[in-house]
N, CA, C and O atoms as a Tripos MOL2 file, in Angstrom:
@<TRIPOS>MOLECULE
protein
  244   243    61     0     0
PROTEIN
NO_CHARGES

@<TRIPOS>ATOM
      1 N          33.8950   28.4990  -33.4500 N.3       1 UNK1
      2 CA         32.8180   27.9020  -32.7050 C.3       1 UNK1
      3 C          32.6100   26.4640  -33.1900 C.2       1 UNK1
      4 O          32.8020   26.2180  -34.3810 O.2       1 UNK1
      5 N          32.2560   25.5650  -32.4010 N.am      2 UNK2
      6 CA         32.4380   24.5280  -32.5480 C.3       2 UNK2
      7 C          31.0090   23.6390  -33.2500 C.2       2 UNK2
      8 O          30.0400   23.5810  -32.4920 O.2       2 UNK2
      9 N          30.8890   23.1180  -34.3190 N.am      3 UNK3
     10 CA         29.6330   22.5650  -35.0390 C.3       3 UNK3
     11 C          29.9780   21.2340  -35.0190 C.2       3 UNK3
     12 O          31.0650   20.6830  -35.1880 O.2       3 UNK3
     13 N          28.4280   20.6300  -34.6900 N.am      4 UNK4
     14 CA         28.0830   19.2680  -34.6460 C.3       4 UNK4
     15 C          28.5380   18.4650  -35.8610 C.2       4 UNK4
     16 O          28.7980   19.3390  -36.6890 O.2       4 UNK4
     17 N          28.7640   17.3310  -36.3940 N.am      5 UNK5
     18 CA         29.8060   16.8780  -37.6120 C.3       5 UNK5
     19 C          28.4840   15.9030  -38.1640 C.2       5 UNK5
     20 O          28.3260   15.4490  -39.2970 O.2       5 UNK5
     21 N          27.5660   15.7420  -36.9150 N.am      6 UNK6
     22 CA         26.4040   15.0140  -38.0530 C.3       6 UNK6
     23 C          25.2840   15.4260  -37.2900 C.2       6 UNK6
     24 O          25.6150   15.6960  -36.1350 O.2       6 UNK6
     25 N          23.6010   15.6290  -37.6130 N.am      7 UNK7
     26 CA         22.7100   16.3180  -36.9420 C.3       7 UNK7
     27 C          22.3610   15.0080  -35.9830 C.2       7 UNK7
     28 O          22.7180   13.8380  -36.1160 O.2       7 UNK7
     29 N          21.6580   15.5380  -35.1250 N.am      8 UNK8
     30 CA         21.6460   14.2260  -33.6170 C.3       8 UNK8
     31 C          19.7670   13.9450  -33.9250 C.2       8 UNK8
     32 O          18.7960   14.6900  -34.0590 O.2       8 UNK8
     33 N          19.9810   12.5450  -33.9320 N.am      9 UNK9
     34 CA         18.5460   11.9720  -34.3590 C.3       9 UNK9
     35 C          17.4350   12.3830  -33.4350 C.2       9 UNK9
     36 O          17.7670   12.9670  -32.4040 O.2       9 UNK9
     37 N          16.2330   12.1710  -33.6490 N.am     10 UNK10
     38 CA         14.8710   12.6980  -32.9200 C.3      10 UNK10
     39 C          15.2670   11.0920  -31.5230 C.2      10 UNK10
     40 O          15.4880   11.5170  -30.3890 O.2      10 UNK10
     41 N          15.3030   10.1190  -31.6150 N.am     11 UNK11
     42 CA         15.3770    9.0270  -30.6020 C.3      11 UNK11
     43 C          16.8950    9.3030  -29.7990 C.2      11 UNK11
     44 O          16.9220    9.0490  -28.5950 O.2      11 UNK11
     45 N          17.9730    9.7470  -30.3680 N.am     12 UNK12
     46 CA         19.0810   10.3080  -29.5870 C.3      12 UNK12
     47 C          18.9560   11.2340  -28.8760 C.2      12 UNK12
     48 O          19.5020   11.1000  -27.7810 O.2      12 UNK12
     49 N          18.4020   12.2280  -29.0670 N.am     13 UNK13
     50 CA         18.0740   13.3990  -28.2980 C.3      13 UNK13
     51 C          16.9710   13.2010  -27.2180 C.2      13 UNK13
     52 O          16.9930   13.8820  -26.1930 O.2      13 UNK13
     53 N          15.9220   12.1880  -27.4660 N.am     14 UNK14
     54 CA         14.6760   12.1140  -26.8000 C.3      14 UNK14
     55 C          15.3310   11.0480  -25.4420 C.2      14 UNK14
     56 O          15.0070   11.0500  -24.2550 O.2      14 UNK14
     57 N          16.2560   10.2690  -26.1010 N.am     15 UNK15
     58 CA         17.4090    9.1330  -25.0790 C.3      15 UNK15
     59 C          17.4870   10.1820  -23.6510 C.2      15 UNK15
     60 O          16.9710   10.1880  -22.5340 O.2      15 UNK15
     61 N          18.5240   11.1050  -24.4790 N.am     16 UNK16
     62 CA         19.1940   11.9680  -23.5800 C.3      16 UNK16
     63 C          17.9070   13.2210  -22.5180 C.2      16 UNK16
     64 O          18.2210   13.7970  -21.4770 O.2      16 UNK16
     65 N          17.0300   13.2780  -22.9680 N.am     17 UNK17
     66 CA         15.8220   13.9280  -22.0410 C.3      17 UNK17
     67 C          15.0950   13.4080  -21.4050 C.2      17 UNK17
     68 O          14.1560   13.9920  -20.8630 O.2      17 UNK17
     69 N          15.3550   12.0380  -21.2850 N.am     18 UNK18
     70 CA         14.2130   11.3850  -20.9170 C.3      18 UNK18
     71 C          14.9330   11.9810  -19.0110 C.2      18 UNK18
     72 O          13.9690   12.1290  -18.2600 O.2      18 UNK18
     73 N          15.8380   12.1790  -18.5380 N.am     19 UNK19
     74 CA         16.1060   12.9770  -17.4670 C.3      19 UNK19
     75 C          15.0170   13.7600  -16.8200 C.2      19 UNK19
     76 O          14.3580   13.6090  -15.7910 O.2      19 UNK19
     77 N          15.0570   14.7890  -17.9200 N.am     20 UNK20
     78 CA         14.4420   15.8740  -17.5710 C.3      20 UNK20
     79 C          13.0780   16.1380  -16.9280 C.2      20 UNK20
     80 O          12.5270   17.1410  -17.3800 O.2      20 UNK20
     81 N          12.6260   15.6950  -16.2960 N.am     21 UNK21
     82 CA         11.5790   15.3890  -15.9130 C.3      21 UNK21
     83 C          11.1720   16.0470  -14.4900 C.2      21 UNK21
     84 O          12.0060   15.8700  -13.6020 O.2      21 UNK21
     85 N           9.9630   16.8110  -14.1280 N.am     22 UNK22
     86 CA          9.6010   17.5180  -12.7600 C.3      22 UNK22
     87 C           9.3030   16.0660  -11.9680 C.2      22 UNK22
     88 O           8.8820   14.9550  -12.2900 O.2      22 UNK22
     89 N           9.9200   16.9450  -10.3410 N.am     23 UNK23
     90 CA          9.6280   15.6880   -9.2790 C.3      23 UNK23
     91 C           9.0150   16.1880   -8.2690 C.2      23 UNK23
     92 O           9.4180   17.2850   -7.8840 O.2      23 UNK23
     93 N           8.1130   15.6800   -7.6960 N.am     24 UNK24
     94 CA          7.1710   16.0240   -6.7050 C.3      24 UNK24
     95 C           7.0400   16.6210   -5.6650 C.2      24 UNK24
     96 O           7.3560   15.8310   -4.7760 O.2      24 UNK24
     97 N           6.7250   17.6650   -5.2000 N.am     25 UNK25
     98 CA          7.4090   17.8850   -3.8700 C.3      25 UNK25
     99 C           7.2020   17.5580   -2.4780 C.2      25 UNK25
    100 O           6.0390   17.3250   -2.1470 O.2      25 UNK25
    101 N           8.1260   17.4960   -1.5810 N.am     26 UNK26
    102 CA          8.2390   17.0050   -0.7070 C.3      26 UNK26
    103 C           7.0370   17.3910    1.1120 C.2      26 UNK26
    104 O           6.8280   18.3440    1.8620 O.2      26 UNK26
    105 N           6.6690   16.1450    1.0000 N.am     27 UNK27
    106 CA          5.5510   16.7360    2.0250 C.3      27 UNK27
    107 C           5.9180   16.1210    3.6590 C.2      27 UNK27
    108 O           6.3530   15.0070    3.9500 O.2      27 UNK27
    109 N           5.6750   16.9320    4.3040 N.am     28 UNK28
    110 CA          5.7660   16.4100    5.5080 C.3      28 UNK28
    111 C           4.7850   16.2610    6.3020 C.2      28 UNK28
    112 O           3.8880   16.6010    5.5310 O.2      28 UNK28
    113 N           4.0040   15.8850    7.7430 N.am     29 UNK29
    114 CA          3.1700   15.9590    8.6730 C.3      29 UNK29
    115 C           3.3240   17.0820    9.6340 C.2      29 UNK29
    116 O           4.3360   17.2960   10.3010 O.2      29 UNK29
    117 N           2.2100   17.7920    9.6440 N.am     30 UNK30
    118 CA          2.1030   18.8910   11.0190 C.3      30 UNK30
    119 C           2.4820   17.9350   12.1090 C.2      30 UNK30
    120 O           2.4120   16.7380   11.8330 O.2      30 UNK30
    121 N           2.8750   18.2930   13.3160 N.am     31 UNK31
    122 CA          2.8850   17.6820   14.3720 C.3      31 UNK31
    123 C           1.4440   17.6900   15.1670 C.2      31 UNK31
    124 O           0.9450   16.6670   15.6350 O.2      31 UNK31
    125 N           0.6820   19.3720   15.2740 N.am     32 UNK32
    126 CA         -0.4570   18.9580   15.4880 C.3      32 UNK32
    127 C          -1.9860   18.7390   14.9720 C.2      32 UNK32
    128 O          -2.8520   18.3150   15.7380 O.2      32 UNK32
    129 N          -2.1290   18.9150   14.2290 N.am     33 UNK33
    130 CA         -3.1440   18.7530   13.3900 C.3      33 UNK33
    131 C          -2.8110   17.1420   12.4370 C.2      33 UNK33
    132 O          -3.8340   16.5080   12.1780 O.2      33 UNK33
    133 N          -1.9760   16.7590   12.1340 N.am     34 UNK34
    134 CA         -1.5330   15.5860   11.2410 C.3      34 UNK34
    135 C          -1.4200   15.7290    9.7360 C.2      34 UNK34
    136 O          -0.8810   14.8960    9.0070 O.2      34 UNK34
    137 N          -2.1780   17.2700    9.2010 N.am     35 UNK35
    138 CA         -2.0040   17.2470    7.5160 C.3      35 UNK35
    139 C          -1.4320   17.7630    7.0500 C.2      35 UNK35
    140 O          -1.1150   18.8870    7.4370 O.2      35 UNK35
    141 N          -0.8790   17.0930    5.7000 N.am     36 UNK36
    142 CA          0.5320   17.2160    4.9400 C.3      36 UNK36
    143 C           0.4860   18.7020    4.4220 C.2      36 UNK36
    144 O          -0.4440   19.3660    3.9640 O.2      36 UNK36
    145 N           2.1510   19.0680    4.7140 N.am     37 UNK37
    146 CA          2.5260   20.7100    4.8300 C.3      37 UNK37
    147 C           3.6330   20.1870    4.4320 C.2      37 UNK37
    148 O           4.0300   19.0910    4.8270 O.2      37 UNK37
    149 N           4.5470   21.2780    3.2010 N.am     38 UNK38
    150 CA          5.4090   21.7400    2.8050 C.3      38 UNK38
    151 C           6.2990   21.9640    3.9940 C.2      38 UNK38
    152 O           6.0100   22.5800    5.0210 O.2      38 UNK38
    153 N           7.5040   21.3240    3.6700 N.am     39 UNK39
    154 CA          8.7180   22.1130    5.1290 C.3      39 UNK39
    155 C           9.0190   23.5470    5.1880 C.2      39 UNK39
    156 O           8.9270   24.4230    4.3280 O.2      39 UNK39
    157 N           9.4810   23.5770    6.6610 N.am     40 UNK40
    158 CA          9.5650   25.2000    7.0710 C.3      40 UNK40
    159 C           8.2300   26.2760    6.1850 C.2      40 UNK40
    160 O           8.4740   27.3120    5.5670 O.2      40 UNK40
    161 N           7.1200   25.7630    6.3380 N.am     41 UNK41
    162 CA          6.1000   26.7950    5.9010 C.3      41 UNK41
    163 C           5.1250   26.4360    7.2620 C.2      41 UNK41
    164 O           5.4340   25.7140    8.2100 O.2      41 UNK41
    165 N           4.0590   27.0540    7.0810 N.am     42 UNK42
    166 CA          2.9430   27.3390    7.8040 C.3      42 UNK42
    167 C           1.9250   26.1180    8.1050 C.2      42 UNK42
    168 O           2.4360   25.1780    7.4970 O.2      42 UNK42
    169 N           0.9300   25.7220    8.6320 N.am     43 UNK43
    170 CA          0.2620   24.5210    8.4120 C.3      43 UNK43
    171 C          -0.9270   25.6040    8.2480 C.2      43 UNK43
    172 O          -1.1700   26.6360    8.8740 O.2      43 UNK43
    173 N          -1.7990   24.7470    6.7840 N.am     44 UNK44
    174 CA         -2.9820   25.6030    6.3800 C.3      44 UNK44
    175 C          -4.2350   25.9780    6.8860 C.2      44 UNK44
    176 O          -4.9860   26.9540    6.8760 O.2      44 UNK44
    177 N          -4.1460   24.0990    7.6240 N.am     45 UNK45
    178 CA         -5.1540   24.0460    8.8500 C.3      45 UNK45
    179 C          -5.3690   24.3630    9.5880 C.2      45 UNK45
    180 O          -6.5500   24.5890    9.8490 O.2      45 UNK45
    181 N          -4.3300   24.6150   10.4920 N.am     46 UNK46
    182 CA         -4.1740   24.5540   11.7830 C.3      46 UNK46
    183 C          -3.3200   26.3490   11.7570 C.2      46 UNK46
    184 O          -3.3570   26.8990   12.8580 O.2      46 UNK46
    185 N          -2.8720   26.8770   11.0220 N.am     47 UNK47
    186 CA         -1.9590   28.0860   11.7670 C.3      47 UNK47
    187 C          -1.2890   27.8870   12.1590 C.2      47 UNK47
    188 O          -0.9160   28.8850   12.7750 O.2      47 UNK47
    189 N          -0.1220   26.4250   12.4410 N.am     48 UNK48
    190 CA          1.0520   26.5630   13.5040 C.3      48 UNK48
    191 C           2.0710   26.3570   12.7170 C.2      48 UNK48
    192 O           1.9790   25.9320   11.5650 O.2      48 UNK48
    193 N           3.4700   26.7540   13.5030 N.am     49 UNK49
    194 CA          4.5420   26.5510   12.6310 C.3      49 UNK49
    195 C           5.7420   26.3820   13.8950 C.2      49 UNK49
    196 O           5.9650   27.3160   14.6660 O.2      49 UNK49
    197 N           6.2350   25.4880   13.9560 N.am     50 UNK50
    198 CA          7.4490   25.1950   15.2690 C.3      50 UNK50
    199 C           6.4500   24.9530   16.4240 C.2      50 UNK50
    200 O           6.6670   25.4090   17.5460 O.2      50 UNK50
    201 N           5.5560   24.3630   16.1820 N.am     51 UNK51
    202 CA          4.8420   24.4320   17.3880 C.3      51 UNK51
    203 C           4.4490   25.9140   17.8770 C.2      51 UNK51
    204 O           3.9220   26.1180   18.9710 O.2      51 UNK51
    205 N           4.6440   26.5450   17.3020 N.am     52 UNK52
    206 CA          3.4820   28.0180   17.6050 C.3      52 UNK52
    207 C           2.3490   28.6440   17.2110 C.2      52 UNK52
    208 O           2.4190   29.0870   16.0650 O.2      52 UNK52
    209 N           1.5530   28.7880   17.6540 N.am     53 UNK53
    210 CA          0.5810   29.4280   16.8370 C.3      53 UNK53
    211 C           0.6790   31.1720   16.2720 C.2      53 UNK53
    212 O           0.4900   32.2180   16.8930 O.2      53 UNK53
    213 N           1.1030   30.8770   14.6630 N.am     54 UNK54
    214 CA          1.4890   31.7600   13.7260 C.3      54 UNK54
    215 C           0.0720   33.0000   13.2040 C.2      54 UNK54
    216 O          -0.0500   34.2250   13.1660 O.2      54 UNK54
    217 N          -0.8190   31.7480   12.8630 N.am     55 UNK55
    218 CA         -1.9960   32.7030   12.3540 C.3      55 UNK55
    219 C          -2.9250   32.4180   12.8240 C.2      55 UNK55
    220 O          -2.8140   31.2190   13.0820 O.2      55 UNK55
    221 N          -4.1300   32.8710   13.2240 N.am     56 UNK56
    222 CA         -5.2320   32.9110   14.1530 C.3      56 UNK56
    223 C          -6.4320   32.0550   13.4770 C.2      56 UNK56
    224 O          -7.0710   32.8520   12.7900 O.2      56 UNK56
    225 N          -6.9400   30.8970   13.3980 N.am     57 UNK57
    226 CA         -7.7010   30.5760   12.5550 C.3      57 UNK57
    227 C          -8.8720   30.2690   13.5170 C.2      57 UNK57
    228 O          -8.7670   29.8230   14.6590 O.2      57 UNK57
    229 N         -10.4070   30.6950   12.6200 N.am     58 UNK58
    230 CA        -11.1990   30.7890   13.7500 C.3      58 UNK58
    231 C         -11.9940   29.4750   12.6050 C.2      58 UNK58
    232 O         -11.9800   29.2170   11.4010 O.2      58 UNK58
    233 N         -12.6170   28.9360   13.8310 N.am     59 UNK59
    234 CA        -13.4620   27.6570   13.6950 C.3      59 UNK59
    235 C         -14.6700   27.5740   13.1170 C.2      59 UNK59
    236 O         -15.4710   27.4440   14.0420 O.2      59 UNK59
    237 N         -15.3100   27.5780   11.9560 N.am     60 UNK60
    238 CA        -16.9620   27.8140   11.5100 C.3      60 UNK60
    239 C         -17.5870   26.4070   12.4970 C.2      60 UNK60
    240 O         -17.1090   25.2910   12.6950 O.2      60 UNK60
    241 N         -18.8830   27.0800   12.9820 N.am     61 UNK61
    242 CA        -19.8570   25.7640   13.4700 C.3      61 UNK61
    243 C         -20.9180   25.6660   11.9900 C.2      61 UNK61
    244 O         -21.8020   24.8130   11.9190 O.2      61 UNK61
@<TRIPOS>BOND
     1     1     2 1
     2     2     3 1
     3     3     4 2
     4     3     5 am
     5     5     6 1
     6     6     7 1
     7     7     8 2
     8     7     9 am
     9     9    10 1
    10    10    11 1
    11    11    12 2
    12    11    13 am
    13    13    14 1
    14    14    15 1
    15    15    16 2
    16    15    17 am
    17    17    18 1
    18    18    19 1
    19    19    20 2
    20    19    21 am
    21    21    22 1
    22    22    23 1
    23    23    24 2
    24    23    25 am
    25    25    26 1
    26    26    27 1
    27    27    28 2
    28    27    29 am
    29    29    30 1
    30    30    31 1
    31    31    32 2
    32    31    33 am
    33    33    34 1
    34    34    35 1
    35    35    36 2
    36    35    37 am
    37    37    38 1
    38    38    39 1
    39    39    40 2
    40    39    41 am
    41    41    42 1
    42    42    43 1
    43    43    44 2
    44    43    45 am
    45    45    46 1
    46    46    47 1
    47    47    48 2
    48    47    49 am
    49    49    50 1
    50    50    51 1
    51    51    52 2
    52    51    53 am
    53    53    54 1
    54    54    55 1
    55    55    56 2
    56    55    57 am
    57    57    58 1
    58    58    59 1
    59    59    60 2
    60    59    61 am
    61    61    62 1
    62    62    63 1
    63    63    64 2
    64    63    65 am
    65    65    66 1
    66    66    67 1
    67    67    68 2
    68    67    69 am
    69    69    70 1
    70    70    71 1
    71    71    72 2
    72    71    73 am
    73    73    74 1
    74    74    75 1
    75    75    76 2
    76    75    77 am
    77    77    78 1
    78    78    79 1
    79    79    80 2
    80    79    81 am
    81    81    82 1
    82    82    83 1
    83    83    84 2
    84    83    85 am
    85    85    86 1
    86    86    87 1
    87    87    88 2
    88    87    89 am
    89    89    90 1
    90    90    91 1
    91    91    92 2
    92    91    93 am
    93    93    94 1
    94    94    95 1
    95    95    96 2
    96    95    97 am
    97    97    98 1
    98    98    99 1
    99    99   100 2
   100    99   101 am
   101   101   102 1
   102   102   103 1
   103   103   104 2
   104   103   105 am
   105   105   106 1
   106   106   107 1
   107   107   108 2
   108   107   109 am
   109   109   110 1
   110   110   111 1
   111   111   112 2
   112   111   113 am
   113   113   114 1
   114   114   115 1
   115   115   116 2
   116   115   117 am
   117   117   118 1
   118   118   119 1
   119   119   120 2
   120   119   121 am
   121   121   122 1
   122   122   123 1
   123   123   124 2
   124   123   125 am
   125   125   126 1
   126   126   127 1
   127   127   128 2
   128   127   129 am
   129   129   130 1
   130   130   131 1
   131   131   132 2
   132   131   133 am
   133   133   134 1
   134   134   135 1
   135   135   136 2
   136   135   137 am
   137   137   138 1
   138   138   139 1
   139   139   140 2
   140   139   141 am
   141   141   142 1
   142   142   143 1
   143   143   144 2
   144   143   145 am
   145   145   146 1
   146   146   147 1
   147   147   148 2
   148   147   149 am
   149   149   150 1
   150   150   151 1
   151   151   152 2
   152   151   153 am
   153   153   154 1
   154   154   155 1
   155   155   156 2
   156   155   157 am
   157   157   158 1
   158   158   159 1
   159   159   160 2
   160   159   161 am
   161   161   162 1
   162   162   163 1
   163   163   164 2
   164   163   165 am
   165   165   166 1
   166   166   167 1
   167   167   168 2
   168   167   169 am
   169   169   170 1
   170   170   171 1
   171   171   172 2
   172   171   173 am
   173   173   174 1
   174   174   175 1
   175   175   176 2
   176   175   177 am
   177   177   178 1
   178   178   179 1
   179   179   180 2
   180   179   181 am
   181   181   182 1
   182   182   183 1
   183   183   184 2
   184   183   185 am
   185   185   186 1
   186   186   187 1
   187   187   188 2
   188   187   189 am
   189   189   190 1
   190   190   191 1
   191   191   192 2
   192   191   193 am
   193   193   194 1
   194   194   195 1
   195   195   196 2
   196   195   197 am
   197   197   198 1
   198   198   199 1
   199   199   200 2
   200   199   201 am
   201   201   202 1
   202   202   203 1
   203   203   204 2
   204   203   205 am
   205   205   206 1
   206   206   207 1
   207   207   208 2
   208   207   209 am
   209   209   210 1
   210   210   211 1
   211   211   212 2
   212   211   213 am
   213   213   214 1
   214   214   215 1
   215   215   216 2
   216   215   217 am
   217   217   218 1
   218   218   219 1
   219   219   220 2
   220   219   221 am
   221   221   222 1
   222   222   223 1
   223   223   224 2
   224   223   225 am
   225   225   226 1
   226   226   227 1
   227   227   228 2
   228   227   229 am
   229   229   230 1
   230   230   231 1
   231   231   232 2
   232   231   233 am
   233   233   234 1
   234   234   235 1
   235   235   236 2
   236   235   237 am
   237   237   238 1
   238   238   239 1
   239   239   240 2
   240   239   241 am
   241   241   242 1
   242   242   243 1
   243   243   244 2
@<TRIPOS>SUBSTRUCTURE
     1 UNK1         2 RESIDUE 1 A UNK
     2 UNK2         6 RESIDUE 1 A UNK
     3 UNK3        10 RESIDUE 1 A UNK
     4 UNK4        14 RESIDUE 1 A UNK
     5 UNK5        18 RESIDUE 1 A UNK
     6 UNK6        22 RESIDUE 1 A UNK
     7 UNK7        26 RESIDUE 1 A UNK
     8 UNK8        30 RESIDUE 1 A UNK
     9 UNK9        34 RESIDUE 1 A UNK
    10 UNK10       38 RESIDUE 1 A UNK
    11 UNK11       42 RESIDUE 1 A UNK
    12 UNK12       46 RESIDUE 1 A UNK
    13 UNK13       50 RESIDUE 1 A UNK
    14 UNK14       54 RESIDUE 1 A UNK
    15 UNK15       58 RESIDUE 1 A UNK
    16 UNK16       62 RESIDUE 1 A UNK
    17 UNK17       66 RESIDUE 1 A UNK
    18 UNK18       70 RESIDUE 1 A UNK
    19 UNK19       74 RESIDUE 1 A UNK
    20 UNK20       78 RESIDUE 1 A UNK
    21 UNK21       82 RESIDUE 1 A UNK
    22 UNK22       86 RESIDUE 1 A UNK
    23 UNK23       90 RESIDUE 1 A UNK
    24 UNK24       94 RESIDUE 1 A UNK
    25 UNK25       98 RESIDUE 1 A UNK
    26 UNK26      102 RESIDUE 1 A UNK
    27 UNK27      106 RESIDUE 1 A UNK
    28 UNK28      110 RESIDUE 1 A UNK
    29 UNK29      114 RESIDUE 1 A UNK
    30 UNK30      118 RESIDUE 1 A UNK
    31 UNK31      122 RESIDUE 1 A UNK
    32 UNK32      126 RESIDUE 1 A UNK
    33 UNK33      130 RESIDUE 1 A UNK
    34 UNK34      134 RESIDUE 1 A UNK
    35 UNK35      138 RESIDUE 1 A UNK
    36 UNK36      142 RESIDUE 1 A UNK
    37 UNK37      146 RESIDUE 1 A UNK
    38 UNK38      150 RESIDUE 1 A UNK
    39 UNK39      154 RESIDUE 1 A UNK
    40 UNK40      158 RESIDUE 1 A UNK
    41 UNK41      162 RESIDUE 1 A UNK
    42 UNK42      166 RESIDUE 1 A UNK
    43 UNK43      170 RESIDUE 1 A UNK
    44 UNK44      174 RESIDUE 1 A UNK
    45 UNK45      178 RESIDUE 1 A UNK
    46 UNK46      182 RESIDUE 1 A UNK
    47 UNK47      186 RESIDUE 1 A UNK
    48 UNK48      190 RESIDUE 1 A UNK
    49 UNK49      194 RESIDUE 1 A UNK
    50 UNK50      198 RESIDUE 1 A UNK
    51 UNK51      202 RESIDUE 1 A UNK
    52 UNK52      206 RESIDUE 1 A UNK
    53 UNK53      210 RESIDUE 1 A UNK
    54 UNK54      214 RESIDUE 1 A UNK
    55 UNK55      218 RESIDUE 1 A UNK
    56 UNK56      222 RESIDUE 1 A UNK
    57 UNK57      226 RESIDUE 1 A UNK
    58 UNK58      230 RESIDUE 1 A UNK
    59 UNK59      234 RESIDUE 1 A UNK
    60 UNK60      238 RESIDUE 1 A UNK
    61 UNK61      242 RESIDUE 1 A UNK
């Protein structure tokens, strides 16, 4: 098995992670309502999805 020949410094290693990092995810616009929704999912507002109405959302006055 193969061993490292010298130990790898705290700033060498931190070099090499600086990668690693979470990235945001990607939002799109309902077509009818206008607010930002995750692709191919549901709109939260509104109930529609492909232009259909998926889930029944009733209106508070």
């Amino acid at each position: 098995m193969a061993v490292p020949f010298r130990k790898i410094s705290k700033t060498r290693g931190r070099m090499r992670r600086t990668h690693y990092k979470i990235s945001a995810n990607g939002l799109t616009t309902c077509p009818k309502c206008g607010a930002p929704v995750r692709p191919h999912r549901v709109c939260k507002e509104c109930g529609t999805y492909k232009g259909k109405d998926v889930v029944k959302k009733e209106e508070t006055k």
